[in-house]
LOFILUM-794428 format. One record per residue (C-alpha): residue number from 1; residue in three letters; x, y, z. Coordinates in pm, 1 decimal. Each point is the difference from the previous one (the first is absolute). Last residue first. Layout:
N
(lumtor NUM, 'Ala', (X, Y, Z));
...
# end
This chain:
90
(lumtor 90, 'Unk', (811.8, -414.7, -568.6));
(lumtor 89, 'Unk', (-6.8, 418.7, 170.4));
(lumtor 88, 'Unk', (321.0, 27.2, 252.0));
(lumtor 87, 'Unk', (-110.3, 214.4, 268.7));
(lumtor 86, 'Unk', (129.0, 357.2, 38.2));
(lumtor 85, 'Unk', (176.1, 138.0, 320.3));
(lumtor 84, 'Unk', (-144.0, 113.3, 298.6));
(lumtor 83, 'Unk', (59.4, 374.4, 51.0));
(lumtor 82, 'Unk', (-339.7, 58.7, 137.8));
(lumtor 81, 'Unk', (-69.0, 280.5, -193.1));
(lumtor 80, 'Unk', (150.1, -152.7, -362.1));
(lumtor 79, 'Unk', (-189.6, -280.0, 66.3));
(lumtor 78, 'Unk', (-357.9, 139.6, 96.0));
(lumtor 77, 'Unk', (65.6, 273.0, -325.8));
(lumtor 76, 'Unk', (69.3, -329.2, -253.2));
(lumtor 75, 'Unk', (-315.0, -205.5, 150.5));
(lumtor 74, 'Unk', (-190.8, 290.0, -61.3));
(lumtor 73, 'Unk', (118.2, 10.8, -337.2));
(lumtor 72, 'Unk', (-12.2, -333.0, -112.1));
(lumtor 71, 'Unk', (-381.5, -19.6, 83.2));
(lumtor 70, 'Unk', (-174.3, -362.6, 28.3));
(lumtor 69, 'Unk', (315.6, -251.1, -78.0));
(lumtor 68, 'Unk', (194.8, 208.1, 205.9));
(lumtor 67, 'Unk', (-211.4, 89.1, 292.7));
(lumtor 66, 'Unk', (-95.8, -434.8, -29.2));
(lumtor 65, 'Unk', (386.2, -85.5, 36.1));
(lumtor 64, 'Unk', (54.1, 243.2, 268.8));
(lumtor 63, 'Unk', (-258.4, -165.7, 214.4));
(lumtor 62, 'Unk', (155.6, -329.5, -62.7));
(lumtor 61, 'Unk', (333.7, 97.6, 113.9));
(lumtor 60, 'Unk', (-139.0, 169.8, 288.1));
(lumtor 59, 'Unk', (-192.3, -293.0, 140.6));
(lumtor 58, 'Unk', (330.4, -214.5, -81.2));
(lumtor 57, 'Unk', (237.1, 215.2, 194.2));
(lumtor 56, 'Unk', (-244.6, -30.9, 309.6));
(lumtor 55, 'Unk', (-39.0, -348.6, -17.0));
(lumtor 54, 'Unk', (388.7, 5.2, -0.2));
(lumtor 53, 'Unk', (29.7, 254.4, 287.9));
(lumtor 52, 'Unk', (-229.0, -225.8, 203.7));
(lumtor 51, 'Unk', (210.2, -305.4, -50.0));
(lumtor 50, 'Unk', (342.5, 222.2, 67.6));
(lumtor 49, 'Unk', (-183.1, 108.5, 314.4));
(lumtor 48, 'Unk', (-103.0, -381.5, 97.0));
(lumtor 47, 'Unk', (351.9, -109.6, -21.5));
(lumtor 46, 'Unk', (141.0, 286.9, 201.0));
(lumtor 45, 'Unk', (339.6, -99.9, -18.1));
(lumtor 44, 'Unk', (213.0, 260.1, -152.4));
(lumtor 43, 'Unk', (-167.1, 271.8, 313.3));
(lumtor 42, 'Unk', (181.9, 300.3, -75.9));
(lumtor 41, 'Unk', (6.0, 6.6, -349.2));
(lumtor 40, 'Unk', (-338.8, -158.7, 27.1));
(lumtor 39, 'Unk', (-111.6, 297.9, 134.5));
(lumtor 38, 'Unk', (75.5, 269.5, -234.8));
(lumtor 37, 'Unk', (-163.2, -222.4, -286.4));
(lumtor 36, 'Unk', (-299.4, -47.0, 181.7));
(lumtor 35, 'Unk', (4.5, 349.9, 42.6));
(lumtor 34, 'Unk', (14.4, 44.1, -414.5));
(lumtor 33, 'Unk', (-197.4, -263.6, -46.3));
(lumtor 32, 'Unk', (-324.5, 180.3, 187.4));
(lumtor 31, 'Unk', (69.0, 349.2, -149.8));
(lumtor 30, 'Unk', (-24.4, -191.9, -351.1));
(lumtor 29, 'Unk', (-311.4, -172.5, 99.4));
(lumtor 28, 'Unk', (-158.1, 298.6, 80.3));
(lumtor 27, 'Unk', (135.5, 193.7, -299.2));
(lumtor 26, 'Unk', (-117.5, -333.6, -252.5));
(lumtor 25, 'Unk', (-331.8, 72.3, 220.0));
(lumtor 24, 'Unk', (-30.2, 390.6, -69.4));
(lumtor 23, 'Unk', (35.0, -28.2, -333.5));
(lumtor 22, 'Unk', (-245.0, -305.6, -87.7));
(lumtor 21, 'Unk', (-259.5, 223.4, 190.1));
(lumtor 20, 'Unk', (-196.2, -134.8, 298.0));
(lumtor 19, 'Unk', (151.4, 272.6, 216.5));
(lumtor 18, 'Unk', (-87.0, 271.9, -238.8));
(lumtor 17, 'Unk', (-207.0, 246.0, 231.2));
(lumtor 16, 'Unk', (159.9, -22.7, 344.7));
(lumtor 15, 'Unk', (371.6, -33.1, -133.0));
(lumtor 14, 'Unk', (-101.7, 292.6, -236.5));
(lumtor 13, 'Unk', (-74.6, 223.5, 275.9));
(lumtor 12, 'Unk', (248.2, -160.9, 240.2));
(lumtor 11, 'Unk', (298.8, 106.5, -266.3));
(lumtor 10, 'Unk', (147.5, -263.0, -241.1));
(lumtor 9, 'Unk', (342.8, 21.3, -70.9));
(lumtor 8, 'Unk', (196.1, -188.9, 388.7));
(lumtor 7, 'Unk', (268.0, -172.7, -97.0));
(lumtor 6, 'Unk', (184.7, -164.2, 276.0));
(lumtor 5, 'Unk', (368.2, 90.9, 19.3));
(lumtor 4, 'Unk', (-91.8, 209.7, 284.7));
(lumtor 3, 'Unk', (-62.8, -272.7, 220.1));
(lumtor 2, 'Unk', (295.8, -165.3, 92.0));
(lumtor 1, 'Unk', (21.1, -323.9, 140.0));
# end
C-alpha cells in the first residue's frame, strides 16, 4: 500500500476548525476510498471491505449531490482539487 498517493489539502489548522464542513467530509471520505481501494487490490476477497467501501461511495455521493444543488461553485473547486471526476446531474 502506498501512502503517498493519498491526498492530503487541508492543513491541521483548517482540519481542526472545519471538520464538520461538507468539504472536509467528501475529502475524508475520499482519503478513506482511496486506501480501501489500494487494499482490495491486494486483498480481491475482502467481502466486508468492498461492503464498507460501498457505504462509503454512497455517503460521498450523496454529500456531493447536496454541495451541488446548494453552491455550484464550491462543489466545482472541491472537485477539481480532489481530482474526482464530475457526477452525472438527472
Amino acid at each position: 500500500m502506498v501512502k503517498n498517493s493519498f491526498i492530503y489539502v487541508i492543513s491541521q489548522e483548517e482540519k481542526k476548525e472545519n471538520s464538520g464542513s461538507v468539504e472536509f467530509q467528501v475529502f475524508s471520505f475520499t482519503n478513506k476510498i482511496r486506501r480501501l481501494t489500494s487494499h482490495l487490490e491486494l486483498h480481491r476477497k475482502d467481502y466486508l471491505s468492498q461492503r464498507g467501501l460501498r457505504k462509503i461511495l454512497g455517503k460521498r455521493q450523496r454529500l456531493l449531490a447536496y454541495l451541488s444543488k446548494k453552491s455550484k461553485g464550491r462543489y466545482k473547486e472541491l472537485i477539481s482539487r480532489l481530482d474526482i471526476r464530475e457526477s452525472k446531474t438527472r
